[in-house]
C-alpha positions in Angstrom: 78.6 105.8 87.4 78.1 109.5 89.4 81.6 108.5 90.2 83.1 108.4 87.4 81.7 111.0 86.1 83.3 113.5 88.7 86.3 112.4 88.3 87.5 111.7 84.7 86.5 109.4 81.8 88.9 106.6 81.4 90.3 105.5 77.7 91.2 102.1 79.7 92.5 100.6 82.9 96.0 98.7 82.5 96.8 96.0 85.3 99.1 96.7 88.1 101.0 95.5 90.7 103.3 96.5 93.8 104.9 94.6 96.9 103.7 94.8 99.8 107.4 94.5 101.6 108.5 97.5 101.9 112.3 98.2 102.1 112.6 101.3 104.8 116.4 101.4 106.3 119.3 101.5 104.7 122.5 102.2 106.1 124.4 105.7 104.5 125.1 105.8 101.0 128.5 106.9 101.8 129.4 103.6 103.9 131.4 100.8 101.8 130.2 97.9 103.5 126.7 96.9 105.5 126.1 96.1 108.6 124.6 91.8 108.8 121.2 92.0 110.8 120.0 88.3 112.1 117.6 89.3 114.4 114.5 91.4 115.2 111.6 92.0 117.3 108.7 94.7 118.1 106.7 95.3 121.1 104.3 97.0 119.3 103.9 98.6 115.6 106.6 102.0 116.0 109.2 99.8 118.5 111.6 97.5 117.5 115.1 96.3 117.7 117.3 94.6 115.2 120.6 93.3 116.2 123.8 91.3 114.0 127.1 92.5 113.6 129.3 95.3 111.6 131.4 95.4 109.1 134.2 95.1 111.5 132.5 91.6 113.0 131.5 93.7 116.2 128.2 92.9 117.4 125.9 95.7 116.9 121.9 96.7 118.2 119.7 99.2 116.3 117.0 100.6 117.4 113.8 102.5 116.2 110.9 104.1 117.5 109.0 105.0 114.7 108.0 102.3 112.4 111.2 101.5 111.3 111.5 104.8 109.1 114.9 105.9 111.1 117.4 103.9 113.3 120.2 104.7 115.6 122.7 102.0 117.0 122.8 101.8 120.9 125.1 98.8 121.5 128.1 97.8 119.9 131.6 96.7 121.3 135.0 96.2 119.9 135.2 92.5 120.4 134.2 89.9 117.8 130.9 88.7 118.1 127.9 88.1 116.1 124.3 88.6 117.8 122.0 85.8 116.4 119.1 86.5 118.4 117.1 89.1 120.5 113.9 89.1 122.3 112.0 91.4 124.7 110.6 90.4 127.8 108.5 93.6 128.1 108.3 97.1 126.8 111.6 98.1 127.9 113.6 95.2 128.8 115.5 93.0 125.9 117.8 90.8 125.4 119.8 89.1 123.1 122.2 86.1 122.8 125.1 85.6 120.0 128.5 83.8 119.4 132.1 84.4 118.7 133.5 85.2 115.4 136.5 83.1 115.3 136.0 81.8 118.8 134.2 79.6 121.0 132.8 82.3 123.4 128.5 82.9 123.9 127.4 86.5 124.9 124.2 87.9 126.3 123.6 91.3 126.3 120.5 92.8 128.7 118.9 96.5 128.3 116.1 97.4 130.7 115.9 101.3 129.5 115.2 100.1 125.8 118.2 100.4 124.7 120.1 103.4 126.9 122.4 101.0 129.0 123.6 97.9 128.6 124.6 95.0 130.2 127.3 91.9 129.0 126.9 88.5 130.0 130.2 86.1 128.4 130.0 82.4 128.5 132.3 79.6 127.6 130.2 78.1 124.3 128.4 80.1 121.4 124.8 81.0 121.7 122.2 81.2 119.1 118.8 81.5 120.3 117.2 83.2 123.2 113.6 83.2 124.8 111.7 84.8 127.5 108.4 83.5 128.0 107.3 86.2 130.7 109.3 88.6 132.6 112.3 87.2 134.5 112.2 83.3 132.9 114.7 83.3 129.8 116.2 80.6 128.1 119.3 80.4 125.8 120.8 77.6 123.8 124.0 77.0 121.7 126.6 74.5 120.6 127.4 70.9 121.7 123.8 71.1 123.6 124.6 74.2 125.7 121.2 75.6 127.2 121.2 78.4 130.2 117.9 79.4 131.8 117.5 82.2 134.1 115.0 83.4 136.7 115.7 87.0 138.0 115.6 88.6 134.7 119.3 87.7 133.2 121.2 88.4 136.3 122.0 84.7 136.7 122.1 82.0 134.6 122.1 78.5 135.2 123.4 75.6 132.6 121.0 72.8 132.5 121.6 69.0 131.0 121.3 68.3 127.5 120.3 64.6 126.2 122.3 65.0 123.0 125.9 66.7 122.6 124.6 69.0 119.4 124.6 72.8 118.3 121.2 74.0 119.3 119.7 76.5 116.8 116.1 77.6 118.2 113.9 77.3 121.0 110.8 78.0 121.9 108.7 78.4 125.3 104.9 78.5 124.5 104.9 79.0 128.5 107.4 78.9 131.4 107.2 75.1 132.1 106.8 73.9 128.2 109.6 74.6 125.6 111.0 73.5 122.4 115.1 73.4 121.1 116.5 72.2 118.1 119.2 70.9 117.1 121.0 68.5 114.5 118.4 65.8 113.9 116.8 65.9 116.8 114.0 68.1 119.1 114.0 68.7 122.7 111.4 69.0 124.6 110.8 69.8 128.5 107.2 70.4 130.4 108.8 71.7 133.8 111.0 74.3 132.6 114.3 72.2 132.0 114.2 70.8 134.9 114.6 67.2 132.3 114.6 67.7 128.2 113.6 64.7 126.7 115.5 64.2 122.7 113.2 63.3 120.0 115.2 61.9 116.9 113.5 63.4 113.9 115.4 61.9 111.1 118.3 60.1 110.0 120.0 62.7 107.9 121.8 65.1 109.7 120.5 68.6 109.6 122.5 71.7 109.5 120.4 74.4 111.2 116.4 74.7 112.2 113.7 77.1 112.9 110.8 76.4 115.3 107.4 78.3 115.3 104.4 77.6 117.1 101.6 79.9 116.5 99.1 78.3 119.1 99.0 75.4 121.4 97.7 73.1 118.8 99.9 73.2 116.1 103.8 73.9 115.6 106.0 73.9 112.9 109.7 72.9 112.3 112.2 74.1 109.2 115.1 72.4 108.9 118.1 72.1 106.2 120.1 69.0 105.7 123.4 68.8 105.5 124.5 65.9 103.0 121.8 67.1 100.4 121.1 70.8 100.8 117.4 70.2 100.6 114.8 71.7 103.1 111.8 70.1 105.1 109.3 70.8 107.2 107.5 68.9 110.4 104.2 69.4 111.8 103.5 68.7 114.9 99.5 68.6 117.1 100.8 67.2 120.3 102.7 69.9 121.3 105.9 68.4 119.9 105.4 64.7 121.2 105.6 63.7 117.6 106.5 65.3 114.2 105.2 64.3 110.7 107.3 65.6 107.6 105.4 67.9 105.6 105.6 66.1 101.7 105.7 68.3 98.4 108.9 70.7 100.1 109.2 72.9 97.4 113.1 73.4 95.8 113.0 77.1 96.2 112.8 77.5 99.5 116.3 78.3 101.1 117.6 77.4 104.7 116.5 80.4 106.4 113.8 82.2 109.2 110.9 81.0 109.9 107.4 82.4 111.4 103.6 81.2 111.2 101.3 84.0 112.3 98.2 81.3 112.8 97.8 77.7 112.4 97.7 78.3 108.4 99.7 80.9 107.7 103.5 81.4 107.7 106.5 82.4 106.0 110.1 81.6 105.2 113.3 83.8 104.3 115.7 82.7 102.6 118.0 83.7 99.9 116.8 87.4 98.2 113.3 85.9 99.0 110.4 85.3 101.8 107.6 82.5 100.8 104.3 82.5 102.3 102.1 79.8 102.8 98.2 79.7 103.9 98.0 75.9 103.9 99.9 75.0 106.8 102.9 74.6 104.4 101.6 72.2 101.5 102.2 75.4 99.0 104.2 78.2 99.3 104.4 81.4 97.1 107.0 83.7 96.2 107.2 87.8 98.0 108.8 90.6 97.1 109.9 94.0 98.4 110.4 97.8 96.9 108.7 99.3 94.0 107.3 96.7 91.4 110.6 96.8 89.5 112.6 95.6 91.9 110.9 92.3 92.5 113.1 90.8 95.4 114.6 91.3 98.7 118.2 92.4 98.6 119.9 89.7 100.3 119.4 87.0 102.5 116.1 87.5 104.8 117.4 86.4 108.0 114.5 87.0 110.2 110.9 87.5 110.3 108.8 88.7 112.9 104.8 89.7 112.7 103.3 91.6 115.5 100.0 90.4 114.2 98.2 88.6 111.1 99.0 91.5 108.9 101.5 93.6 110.2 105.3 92.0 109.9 109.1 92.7 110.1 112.1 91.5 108.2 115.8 91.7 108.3 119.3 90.8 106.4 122.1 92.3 105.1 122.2 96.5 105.7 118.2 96.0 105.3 115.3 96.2 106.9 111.4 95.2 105.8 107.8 96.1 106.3 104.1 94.7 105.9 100.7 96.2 107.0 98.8 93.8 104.8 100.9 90.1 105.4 103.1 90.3 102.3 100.2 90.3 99.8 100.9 91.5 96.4 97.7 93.9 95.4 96.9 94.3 91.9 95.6 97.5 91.2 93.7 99.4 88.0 96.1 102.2 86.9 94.6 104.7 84.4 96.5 105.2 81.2 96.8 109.2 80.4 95.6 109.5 76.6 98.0 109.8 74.3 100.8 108.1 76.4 102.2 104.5 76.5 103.4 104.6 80.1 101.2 104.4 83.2 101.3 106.5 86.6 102.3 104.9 89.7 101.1 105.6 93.0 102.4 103.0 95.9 102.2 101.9 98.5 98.3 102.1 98.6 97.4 102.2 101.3 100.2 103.9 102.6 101.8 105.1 106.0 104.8 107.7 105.9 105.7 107.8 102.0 104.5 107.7 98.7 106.4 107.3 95.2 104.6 108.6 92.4 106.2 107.7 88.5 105.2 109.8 85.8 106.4 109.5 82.1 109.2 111.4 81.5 108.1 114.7 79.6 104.2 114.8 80.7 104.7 118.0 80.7 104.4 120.6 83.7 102.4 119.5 86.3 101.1 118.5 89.9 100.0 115.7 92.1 97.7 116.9 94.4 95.9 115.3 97.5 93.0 116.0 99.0 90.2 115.2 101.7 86.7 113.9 101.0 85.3 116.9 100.8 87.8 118.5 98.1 90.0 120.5 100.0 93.6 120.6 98.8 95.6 119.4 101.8 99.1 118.6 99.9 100.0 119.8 96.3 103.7 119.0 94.7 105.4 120.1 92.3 106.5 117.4 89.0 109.2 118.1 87.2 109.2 117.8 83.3 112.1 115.3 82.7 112.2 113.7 86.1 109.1 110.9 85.8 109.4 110.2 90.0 108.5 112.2 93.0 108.9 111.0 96.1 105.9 112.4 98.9 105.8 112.6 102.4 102.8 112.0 103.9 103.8 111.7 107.9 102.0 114.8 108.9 98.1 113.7 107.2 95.6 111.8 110.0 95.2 107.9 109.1 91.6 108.1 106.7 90.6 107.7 103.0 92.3 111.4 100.8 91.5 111.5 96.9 94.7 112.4 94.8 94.9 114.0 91.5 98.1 114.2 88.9 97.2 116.9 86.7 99.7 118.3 83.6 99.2 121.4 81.1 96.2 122.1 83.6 94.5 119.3 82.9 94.0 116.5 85.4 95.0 113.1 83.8 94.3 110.8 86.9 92.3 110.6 90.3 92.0 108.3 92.7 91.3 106.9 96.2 94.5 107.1 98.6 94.3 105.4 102.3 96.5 106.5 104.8 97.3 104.0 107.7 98.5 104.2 111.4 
């Protein structure tokens, strides 16, 4: 109650809510076109890589070192190629795989300065999934069952045999002797580093594309899309892919797309202007969104998802790029109604990292949002502009801790409340 009563008296609290995605890159406003992003990765929460092609079909890396706020490109080439997937193998050292546009041809690219120089691998079939499980072992597959694995950290690669002539979308090594491909109807398997893959026939339908994810040794997932029906399933597997049960009760929403479980539980989909979560181990999923709370969807297609860790998480598609410190959750949130008003002010993201939007109605009157520390100092003040109703704050230079803001107009302070800021 003490609390309350040092800050302000409240007529009443409406209900609030804001994403949890946050949409952080876009290319310039003055470009035409955007650039299509299939891949990313992070080694750890301010460096990451995202790679696709252009506009002009020319395959294209980005690059970040701070969270994702800012980007510059540091590989692209003027032949036609699309990147479909990159990995690291350690801080410094990435790699990533993709396939002709308009041709047959496979190319893997290699970087050991993260990102400064790069090297070009071409191959005679299209790639479009690559995997290092420790420095030095990688493994990339592609069409009509194509599958190269090297051992002196992409300087050579090796083709190995494939049981079944198919386009191989994924794979996955949980180690250097066990991995996982996909492909068409069927999963491959091999437990001395595709020395032998053994095909396991999932179904009879023919599927178009697939996903794999396994977040542990004891359970892994597959997401597939067929290609007679359109509709999307997923398997489960607990014998580290010996066998596969379809997961029943697929919802209709989901859309052929990434796919990533951070724990046994817990994963997500992208798809088409969406990403699903599920905490069930896939018997429910629920709908995400990104940007401010009117926005209430991704922009595009999400065409790939990686998470660092339980909460923190990564997204890409067309021109954009994504962000989660809490796992995608969608927080509701009291907001404070100023008296004598009919519209509510918005602080968000809450907690936040680099930047803040703050809405206001629209002729509030002159005022200020204000943030302080928790012992009432002022450490940021702003100016709001009458007719304006949004101020956009940068917060970059305040220490990671618990601040208390204030929006006051006409000298009079209309709402306070707790502000985190992460790092």
């Amino acid at each position: 109650m003490k609390k309350h009563l040092l800050f302000f008296i409240l007529l009443f609290c409406a209900r609030a809510s804001y994403s949890q995605w946050e949409t952080v890159y876009y290319p310039s406003s003055a470009s035409s076109t955007l650039p299509q992003l299939y891949a990313v990765e992070f080694t750890d929460m301010d460096h990451g890589m995202a790679a696709g092609h252009d506009d002009n079909l020319y395959p294209i890396v980005i690059r970040t070192a701070d969270h994702g706020n800012t980007w510059d490109t540091v590989f692209s080439i003027n032949e036609s190629f699309g990147l479909r997937s990159i990995t690291f193998s350690d801080s410094t050292t990435a790699f990533a795989a993709g396939d002709g546009i308009g041709s047959n041809a496979g190319i893997i690219i290699r970087t050991l300065d993260y990102g400064m120089t790069w090297d070009t691998t071409l191959f005679s079939s299209k790639l479009f999934s690559i995997s290092f499980p420790s420095p030095g072992t990688g493994y990339a597959v592609g069409a009509d069952g194509f599958i190269l694995k090297t051992t002196d950290n992409g300087i050579t690669w090796n083709s190995q045999a494939c049981p079944v002539s198919v386009a191989l979308s994924d794979v996955c090594f949980l180690n250097d002797s066990l991995g996982i491909a996909c492909g068409g109807s069927y999963i491959l398997r091999t437990t001395n580093g595709g020395l032998h893959w053994d095909s396991i026939h999932v179904s009879t339908p023919v599927f178009y594309s697939g996903k794999i994810s396994f977040p542990s040794m004891s359970r892994g997932y597959y997401f597939v899309n067929e290609l007679s029906t359109g509709e999307n399933h997923i398997y489960t597997t607990t014998d580290l892919g010996l066998t596969w049960t379809l997961q029943p009760g697929m919802p209709s929403f989901l859309t052929e797309g990434s796919l990533l479980f951070t724990n046994d539980s817990t994963g997500y989909i992208g798809g088409i202007f969406d990403i699903s979560k599920t905490t069930d181990r896939g018997v429910t999923w629920t709908h995400q969104s990104s940007g401010p709370p009117s926005s209430g969807s991704f922009h595009d297609a999400v065409t790939d998802i990686f998470f660092l860790d339980e909460q923190h998480g990564f997204a890409v598609g067309l021109g954009q790029f994504y962000r989660t410190d809490n796992g995608g959750e969608i927080i509701p949130v009291s907001v404070p109604v100023i008296a004598g008003k009919d519209r509510e002010v918005l602080v968000y993201p809450n907690p936040g990292k680099y930047n803040l939007q703050v809405k206001y109605p629209a002729g509030m009157g002159c005022g200020e949002f204000i943030i302080y520390s928790l012992t009432g100092n002022a450490v940021k003040r702003y100016p709001l502009t009458e007719d304006k109703g949004e101020l956009s704050v940068d917060v970059s230079g305040l220490s990671a801790g618990m601040y208390l803001y204030a929006v006051r107009s006409n000298g009079k302070e209309e709402k306070k409340s707790k502000l985190i800021i992460l790092r």
